[in-house]
N, CA, C and O of each residue as an XYZ file, in Angstrom:
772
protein
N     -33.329    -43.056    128.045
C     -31.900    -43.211    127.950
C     -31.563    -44.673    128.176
O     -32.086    -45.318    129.085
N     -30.656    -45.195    127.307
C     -30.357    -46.435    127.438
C     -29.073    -47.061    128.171
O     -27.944    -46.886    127.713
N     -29.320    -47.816    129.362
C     -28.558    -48.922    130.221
C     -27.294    -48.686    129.704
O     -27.087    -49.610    128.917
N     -26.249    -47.873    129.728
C     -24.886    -48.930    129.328
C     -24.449    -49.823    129.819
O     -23.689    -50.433    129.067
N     -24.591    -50.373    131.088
C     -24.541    -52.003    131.824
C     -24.779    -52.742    130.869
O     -23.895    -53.400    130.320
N     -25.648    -52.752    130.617
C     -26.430    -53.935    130.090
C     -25.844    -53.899    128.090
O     -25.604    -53.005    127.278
N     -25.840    -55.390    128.072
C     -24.917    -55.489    126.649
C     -26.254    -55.909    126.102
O     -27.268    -56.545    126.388
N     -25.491    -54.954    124.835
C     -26.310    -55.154    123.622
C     -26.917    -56.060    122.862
O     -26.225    -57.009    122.492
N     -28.211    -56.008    122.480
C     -28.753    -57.917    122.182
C     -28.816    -57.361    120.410
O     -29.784    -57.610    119.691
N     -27.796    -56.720    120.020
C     -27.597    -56.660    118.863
C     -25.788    -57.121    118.444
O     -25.212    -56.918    117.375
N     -25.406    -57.575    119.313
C     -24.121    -58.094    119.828
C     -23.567    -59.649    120.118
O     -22.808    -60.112    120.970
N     -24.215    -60.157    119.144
C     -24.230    -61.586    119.653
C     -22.833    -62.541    119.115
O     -22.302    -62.530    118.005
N     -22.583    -63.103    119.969
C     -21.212    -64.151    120.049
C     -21.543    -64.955    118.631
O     -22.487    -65.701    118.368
N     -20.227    -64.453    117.675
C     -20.058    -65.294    116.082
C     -20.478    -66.557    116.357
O     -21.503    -66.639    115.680
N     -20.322    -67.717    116.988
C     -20.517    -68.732    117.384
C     -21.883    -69.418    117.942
O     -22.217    -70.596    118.067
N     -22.617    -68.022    118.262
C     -23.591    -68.947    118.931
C     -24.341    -69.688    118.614
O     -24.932    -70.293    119.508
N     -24.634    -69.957    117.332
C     -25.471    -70.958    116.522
C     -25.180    -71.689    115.195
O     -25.682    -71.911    114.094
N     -23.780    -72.002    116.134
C     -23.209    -72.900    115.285
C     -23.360    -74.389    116.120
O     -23.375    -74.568    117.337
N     -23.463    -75.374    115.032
C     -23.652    -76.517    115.028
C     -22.326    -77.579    114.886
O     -22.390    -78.797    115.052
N     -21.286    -76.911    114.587
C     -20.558    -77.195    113.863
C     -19.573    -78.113    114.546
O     -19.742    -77.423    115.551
N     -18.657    -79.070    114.965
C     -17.991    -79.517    115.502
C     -16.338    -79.266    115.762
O     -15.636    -79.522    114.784
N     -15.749    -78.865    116.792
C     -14.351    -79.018    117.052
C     -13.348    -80.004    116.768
O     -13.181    -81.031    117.425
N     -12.630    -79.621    115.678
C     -11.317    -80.922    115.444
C     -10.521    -80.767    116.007
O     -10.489    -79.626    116.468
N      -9.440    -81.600    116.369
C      -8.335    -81.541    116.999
C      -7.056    -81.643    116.092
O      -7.286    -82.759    115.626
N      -6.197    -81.368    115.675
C      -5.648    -81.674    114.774
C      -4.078    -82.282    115.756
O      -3.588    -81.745    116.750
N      -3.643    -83.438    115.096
C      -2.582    -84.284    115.750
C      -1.817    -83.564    115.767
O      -1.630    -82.643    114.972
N      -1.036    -83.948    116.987
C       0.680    -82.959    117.136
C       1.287    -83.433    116.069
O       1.952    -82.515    115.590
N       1.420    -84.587    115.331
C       2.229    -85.460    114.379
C       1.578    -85.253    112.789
O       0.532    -85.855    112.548
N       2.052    -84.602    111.963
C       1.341    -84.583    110.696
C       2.245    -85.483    109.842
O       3.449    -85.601    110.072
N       1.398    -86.315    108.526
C       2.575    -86.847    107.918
C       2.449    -86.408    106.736
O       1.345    -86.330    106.199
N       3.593    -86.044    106.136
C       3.921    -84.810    105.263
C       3.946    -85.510    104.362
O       3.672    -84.759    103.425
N       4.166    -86.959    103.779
C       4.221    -87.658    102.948
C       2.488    -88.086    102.756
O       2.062    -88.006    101.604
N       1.812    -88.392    103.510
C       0.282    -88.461    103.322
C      -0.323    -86.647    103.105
O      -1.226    -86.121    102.454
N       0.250    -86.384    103.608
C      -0.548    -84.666    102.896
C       0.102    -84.500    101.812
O      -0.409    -83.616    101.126
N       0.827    -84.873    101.450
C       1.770    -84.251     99.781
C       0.540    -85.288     98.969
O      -0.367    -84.769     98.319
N       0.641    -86.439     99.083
C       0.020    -87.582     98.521
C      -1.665    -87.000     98.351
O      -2.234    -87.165     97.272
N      -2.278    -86.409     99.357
C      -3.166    -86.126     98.898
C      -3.341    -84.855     98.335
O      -4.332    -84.704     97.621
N      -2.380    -83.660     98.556
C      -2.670    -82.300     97.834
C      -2.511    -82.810     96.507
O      -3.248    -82.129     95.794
N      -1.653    -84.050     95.516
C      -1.673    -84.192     94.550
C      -2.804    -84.850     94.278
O      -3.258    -84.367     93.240
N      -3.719    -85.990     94.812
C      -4.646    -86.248     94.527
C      -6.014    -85.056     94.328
O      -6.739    -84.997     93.334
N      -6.081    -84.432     95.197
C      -6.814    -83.093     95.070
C      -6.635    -82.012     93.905
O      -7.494    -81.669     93.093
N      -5.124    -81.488     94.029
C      -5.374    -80.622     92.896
C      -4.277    -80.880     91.597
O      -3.882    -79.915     90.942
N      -3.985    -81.785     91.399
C      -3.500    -82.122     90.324
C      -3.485    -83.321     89.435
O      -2.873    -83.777     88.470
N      -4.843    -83.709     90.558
C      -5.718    -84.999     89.438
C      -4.558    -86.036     89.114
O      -4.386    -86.429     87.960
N      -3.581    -86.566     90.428
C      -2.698    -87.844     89.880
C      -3.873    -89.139     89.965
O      -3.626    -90.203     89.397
N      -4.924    -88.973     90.586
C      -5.868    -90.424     91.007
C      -6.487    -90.518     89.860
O      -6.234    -89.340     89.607
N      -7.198    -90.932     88.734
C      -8.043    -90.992     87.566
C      -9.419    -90.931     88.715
O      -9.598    -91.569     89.752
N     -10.287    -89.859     88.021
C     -11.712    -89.691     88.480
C     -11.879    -89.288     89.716
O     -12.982    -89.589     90.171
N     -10.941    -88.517     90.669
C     -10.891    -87.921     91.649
C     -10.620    -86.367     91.369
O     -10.124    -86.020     90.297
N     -10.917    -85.560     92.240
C     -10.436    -84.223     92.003
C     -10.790    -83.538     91.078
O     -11.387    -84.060     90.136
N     -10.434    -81.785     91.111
C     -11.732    -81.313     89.889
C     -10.530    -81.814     88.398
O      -9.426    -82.336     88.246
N     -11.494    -81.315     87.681
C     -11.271    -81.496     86.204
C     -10.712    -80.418     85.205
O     -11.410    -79.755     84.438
N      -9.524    -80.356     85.316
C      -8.903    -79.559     84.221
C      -9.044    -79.411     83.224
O      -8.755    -80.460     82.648
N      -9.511    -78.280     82.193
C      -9.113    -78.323     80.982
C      -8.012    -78.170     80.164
O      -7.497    -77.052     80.144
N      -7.514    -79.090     79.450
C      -6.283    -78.645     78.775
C      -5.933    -77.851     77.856
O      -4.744    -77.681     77.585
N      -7.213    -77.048     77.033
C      -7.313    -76.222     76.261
C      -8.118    -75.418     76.338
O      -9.216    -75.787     76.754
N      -7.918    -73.907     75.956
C      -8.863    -73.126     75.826
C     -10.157    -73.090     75.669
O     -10.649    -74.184     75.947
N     -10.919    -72.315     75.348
C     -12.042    -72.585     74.820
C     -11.898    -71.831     73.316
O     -10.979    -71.088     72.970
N     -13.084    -72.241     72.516
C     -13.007    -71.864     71.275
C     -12.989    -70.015     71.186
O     -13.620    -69.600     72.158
N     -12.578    -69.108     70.515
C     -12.258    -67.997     70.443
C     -13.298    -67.589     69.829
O     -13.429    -68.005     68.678
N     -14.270    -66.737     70.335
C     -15.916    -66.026     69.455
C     -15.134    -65.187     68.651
O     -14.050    -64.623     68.800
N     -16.327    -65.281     67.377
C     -15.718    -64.418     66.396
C     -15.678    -62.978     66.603
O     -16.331    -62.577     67.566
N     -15.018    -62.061     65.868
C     -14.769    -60.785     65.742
C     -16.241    -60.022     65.407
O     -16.883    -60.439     64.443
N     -16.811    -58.813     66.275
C     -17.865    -58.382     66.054
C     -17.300    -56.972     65.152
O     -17.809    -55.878     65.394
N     -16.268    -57.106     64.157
C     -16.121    -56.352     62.908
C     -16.435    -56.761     61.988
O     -17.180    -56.293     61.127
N     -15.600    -58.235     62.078
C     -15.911    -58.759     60.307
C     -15.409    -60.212     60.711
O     -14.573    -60.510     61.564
N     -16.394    -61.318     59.578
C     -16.440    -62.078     59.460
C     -14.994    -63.283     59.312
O     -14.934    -64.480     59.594
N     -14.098    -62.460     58.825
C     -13.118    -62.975     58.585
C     -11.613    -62.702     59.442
O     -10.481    -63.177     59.347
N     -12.265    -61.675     60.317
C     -10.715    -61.703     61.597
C     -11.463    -61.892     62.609
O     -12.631    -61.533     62.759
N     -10.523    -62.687     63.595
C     -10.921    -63.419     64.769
C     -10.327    -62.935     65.832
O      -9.319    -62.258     65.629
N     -10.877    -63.191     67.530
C     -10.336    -61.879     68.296
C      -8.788    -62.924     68.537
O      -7.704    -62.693     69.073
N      -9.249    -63.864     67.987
C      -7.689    -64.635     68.218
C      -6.693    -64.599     67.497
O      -5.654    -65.208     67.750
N      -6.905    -63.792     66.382
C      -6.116    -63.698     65.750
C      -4.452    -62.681     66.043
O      -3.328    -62.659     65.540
N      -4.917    -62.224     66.743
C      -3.338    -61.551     67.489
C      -3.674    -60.982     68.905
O      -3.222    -59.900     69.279
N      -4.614    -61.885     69.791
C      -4.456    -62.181     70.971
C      -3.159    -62.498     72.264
O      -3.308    -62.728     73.464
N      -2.074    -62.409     71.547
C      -0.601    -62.258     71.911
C      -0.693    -63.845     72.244
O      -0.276    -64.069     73.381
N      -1.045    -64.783     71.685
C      -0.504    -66.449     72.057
C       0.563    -66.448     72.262
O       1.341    -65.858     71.513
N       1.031    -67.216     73.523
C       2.376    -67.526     74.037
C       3.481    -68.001     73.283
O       3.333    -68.800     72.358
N       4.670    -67.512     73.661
C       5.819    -68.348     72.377
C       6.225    -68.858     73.507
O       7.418    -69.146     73.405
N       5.670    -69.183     74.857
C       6.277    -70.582     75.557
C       6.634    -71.646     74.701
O       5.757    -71.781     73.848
N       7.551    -72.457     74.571
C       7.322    -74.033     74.181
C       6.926    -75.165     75.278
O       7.058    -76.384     75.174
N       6.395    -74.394     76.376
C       5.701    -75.752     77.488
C       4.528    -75.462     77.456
O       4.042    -74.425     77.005
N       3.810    -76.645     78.087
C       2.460    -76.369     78.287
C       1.716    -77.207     79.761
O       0.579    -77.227     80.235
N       3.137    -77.886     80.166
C       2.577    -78.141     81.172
C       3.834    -78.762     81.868
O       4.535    -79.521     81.198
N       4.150    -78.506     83.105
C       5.582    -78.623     83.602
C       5.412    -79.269     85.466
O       5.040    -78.725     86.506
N       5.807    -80.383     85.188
C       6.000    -81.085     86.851
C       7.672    -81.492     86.652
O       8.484    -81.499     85.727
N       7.647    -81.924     88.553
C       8.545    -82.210     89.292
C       8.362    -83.314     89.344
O       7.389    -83.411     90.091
N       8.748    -84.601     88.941
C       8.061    -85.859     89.512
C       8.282    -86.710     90.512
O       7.536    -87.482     91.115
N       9.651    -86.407     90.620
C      10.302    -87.158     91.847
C      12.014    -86.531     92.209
O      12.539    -85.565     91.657
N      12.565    -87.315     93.171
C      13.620    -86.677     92.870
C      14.337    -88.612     93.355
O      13.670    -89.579     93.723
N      16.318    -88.484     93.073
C      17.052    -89.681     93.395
C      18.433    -88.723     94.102
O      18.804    -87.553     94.014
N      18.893    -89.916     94.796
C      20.391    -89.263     95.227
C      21.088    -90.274     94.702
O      20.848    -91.470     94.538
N      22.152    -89.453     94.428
C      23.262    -90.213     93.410
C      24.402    -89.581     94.055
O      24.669    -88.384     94.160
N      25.236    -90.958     94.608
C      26.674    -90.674     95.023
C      26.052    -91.402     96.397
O      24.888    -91.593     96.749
N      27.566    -91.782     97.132
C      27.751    -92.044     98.474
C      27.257    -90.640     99.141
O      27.538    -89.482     98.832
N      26.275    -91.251    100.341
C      25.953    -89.646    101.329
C      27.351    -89.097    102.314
O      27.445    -88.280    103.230
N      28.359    -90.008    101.599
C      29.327    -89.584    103.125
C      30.552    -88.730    102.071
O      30.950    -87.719    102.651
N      31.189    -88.921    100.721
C      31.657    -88.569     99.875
C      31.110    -87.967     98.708
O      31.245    -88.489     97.601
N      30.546    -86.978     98.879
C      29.647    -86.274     97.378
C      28.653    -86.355     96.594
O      28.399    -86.274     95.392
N      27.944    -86.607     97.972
C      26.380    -87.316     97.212
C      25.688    -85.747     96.761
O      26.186    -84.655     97.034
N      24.488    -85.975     96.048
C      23.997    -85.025     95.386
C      22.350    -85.352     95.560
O      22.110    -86.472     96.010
N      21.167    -84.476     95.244
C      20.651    -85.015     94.785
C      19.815    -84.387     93.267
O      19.789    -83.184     93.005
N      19.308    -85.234     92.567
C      18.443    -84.806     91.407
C      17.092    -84.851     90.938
O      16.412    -85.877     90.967
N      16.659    -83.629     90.462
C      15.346    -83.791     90.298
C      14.960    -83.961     88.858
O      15.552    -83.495     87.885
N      13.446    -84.993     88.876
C      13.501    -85.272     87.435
C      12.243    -84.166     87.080
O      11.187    -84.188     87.710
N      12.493    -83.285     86.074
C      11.782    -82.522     85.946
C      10.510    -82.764     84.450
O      11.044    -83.354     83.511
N       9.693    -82.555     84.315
C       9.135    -83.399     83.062
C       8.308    -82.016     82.504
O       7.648    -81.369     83.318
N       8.364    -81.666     81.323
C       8.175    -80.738     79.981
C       7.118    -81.484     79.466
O       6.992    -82.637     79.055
N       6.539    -80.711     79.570
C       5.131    -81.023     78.160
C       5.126    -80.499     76.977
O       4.109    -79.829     77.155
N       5.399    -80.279     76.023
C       5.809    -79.034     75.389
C       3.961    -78.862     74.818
O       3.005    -79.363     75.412
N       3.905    -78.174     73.774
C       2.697    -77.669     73.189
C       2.566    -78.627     72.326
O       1.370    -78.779     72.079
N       3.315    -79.443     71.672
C       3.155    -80.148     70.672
C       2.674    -81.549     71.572
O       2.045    -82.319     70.846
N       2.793    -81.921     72.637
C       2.691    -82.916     73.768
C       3.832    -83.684     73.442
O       3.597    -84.875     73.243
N       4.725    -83.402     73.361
C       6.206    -84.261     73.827
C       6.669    -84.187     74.949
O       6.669    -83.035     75.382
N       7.094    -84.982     75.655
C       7.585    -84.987     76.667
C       8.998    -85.136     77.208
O       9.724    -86.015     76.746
N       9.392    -84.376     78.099
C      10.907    -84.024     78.062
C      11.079    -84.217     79.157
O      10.338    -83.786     80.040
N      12.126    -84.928     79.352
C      12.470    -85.293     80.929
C      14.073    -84.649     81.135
O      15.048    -84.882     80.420
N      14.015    -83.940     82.113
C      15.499    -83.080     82.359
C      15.593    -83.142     83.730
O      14.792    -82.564     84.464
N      16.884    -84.068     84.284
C      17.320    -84.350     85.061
C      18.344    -83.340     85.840
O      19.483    -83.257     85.380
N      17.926    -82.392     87.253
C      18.738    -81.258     87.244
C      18.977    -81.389     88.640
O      18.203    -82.061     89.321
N      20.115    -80.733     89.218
C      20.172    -80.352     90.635
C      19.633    -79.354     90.810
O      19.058    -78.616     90.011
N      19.883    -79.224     92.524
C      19.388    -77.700     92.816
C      20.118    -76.621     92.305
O      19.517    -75.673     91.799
N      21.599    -76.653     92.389
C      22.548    -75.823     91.877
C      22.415    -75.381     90.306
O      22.786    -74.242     90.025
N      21.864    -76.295     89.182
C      20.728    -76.369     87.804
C      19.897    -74.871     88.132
O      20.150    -73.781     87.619
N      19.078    -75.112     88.914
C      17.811    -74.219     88.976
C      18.770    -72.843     89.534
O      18.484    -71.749     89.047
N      19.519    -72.895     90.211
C      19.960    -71.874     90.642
C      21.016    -71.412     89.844
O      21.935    -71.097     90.601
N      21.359    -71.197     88.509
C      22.245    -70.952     87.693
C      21.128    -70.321     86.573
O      21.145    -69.208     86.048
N      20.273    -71.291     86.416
C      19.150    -70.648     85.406
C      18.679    -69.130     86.125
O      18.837    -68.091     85.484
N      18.086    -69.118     87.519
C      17.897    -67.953     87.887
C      18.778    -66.879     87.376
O      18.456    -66.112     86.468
N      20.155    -66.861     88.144
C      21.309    -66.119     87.546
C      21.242    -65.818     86.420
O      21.429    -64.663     86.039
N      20.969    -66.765     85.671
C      21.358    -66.605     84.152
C      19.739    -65.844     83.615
O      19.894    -65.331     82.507
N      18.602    -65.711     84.035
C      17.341    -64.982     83.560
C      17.612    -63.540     84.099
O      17.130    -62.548     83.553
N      18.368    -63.490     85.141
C      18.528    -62.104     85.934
C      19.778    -61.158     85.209
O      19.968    -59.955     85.383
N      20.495    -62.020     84.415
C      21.494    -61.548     83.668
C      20.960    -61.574     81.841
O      21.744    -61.122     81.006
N      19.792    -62.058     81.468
C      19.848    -61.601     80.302
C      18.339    -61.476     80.055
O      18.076    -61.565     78.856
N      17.142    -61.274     80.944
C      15.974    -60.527     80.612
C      16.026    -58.947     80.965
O      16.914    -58.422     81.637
N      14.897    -58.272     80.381
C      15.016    -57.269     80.137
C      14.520    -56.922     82.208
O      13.778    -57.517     82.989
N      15.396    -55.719     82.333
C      14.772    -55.137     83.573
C      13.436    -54.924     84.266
O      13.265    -54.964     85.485
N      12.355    -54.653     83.188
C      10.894    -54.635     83.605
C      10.374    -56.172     83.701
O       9.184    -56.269     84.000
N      10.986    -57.227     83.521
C      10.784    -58.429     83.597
C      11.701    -59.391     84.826
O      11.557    -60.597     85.021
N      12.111    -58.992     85.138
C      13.293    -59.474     86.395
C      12.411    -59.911     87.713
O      12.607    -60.867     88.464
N      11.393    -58.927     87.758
C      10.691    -59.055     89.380
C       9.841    -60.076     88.875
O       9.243    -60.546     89.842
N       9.475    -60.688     87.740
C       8.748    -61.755     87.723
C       9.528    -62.784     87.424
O       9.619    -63.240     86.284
N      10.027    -63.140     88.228
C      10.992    -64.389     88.421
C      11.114    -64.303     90.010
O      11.769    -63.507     90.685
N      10.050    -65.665     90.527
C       9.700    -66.011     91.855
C      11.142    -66.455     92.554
O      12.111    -66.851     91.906
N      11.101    -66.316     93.973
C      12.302    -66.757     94.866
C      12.498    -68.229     94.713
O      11.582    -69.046     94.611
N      13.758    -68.489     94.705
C      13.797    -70.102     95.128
C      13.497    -70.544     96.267
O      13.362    -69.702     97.156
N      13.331    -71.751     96.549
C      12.771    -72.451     98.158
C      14.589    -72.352     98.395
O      15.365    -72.540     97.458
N      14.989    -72.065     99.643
C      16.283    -71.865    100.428
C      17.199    -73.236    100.512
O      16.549    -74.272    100.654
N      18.279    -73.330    100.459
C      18.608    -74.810    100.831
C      18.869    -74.955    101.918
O      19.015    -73.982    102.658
N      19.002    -76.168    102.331
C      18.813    -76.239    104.057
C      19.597    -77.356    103.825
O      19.002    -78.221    103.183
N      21.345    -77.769    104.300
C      22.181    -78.710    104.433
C      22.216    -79.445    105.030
O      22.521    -80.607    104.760
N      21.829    -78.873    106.313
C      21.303    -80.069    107.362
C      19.838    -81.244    106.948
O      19.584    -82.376    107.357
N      19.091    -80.301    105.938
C      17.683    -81.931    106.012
C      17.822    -81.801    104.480
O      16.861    -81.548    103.754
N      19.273    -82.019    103.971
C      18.483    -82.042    102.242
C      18.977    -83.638    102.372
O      20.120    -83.576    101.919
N      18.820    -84.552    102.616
C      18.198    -85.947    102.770
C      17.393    -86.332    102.874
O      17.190    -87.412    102.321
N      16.373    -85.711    103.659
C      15.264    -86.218    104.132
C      14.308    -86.153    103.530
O      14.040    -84.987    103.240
N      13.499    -86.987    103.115
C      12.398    -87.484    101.808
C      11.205    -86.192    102.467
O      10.549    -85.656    101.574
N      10.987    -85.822    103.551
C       9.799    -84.593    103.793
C      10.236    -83.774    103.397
O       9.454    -83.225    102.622
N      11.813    -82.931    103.525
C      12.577    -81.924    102.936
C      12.306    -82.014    101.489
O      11.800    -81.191    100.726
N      12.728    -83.121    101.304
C      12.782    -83.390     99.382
C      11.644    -83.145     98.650
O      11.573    -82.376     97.692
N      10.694    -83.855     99.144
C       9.394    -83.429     98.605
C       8.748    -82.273     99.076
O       7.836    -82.010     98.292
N       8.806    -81.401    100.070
C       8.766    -80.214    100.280
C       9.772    -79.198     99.188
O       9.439    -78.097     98.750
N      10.571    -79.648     99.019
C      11.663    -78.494     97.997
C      11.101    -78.713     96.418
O      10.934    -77.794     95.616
N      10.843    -80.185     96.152
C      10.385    -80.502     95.206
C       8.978    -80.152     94.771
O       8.655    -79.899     93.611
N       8.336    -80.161     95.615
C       6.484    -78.964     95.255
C       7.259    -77.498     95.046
O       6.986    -76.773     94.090
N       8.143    -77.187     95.940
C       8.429    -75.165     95.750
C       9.006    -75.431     94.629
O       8.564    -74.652     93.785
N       9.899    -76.253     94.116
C      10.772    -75.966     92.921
C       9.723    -76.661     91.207
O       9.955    -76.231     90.078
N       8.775    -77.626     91.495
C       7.746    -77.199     90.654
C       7.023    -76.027     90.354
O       6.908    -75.656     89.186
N       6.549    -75.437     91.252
C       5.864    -73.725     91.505
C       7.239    -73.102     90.622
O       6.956    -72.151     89.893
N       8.096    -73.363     90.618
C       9.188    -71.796     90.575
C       9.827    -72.318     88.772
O      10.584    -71.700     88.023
N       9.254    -73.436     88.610
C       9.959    -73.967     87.739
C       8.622    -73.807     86.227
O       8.811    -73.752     85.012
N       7.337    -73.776     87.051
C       5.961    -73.553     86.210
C       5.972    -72.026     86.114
O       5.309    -71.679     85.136
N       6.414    -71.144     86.685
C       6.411    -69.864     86.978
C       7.042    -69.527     86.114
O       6.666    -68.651     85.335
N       8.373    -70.246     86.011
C       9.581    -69.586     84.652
C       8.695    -70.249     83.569
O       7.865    -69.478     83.088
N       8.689    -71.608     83.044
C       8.432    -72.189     81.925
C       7.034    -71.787     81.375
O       6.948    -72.033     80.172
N       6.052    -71.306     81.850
C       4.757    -71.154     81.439
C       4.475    -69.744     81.346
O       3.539    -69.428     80.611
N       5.255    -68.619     82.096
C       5.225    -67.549     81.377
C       5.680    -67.156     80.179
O       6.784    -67.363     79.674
N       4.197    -66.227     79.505
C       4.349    -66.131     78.306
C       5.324    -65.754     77.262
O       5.341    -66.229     76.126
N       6.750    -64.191     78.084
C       7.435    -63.953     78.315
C       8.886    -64.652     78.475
O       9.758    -64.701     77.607
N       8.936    -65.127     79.651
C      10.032    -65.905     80.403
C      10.452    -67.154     79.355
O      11.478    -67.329     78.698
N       9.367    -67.852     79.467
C       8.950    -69.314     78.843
C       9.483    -69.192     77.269
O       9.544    -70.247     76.638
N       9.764    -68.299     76.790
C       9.851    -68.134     75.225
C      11.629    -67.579     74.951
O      12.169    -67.439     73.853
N      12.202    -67.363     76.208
C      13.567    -66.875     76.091
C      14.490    -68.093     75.863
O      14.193    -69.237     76.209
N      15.857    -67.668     75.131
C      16.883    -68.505     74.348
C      17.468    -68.975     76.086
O      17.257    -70.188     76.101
N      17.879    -68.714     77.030
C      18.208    -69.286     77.772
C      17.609    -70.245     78.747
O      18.352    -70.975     79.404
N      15.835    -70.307     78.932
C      15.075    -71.052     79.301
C      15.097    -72.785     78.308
O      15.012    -73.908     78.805
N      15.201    -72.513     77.224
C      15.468    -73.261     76.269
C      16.832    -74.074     76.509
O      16.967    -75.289     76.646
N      17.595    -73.281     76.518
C      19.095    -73.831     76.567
C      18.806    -74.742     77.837
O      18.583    -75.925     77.579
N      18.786    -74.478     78.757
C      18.473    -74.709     80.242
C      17.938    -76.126     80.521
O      18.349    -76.965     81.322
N      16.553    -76.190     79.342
C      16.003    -77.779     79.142
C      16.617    -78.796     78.649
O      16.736    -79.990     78.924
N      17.178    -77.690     77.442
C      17.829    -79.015     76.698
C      19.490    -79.407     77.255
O      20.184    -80.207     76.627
N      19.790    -78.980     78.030
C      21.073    -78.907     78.162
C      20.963    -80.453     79.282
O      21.983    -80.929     79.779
C-alpha cells in the first residue's frame, strides 16, 4: 500500500527545469514605441524586416474534370473593390478650445492598385456603421465588428489617437475587405464621398 504523505515523484513542479530567465516588465510602457514596433513586426512598414506578405494568391490548380474549366473559375472572387486598407495617421483641425475635431486619413488600395485617400472623422465611421445596419441583409449584420468607444476626455492625446486609430483600421479592414460587405453601394458611397 502506498504512503499518501509522501508526494508523488510523478508530480513534478512545471518549472523545474527550466533555464529560462525572469523579466521584469517596466511600470511605464511607451505606447508610441510599441505601436512603432507592432507596425514594424506585422505590417512590414521597415523594408526587410518582419515576415513577408504575399500580395496575391497563388496560382489556381487545374480542374481534375476537364482541361478547360478551372477550380477558379467560379470560386466566388470577391466584388470588394479594396485590396488593402490602412489608417495612416490622423490631424486635428480647428482650435482645441472652440470645435476642434479630429481626422483620420484613411488609405484604399483598390484591386486595380490605386490609391485612395479619404479623409474621415470618427462620427464618418460611425454613420457608415448605421448606414450597413440599415441596408445589409439581416444574416449579414453580426458581421460588422464593434467600434473602439469614444472617450472625450483623452481624444487628444496622440496614445488615445493612435490606439483608436489601430481599432478603427481593424474595423475599417473588416468592412472594406469583406467579400460581402466590401462590394455594397453604400461602402462605396462612404469612400468616395
Amino acid at each position: 500500500m502506498a504512503n499518501l504523505n509522501q508526494p508523488s515523484s510523478s508530480h513534478v513542479h512545471p518549472f523545474a527545469n527550466s533555464n529560462n530567465l525572469l523579466e521584469i516588465i517596466p511600470n511605464k510602457i511607451d505606447v508610441e514605441e510599441e505601436s512603432r514596433l507592432y507596425d514594424d513586426i506585422y505590417c512590414g512598414t521597415k523594408q526587410n524586416s518582419g515576415p513577408k506578405i504575399r500580395s496575391q494568391s497563388p496560382p489556381v490548380p487545374p480542374s481534375v474534370f476537364s482541361n478547360d474549366i478551372w477550380l477558379g473559375d467560379n470560386s466566388g472572387e470577391s466584388l470588394a473593390f479594396a485590396r488593402d486598407v490602412k489608417i495612416s495617421g490622423w490631424t486635428n483641425v480647428g482650435d482645441t478650445l472652440g470645435g476642434a475635431y479630429v481626422v483620420y486619413d484613411c488609405v484604399v488600395k483598390t484591386k486595380e492598385g490605386t490609391l485612395i485617400h479619404a479623409h474621415k472623422r470618427y462620427s464618418a465611421f460611425v454613420e457608415l456603421e448605421a448606414s450597413l445596419h440599415r441596408s445589409l441583409p439581416k444574416n449579414q449584420r453580426h458581421l460588422i465588428p464593434s467600434l473602439p468607444p469614444k472617450a472625450p476626455l483623452a481624444r487628444y492625446r496622440p496614445a488615445f489617437l493612435d490606439r483608436r486609430r489601430r481599432l478603427l483600421q481593424y474595423w475599417l479592414s473588416a468592412i472594406l475587405l469583406h467579400p460581402d460587405i466590401g462590394s455594397c453601394q453604400t461602402v462605396r458611397l462612404w469612400i468616395m464621398d
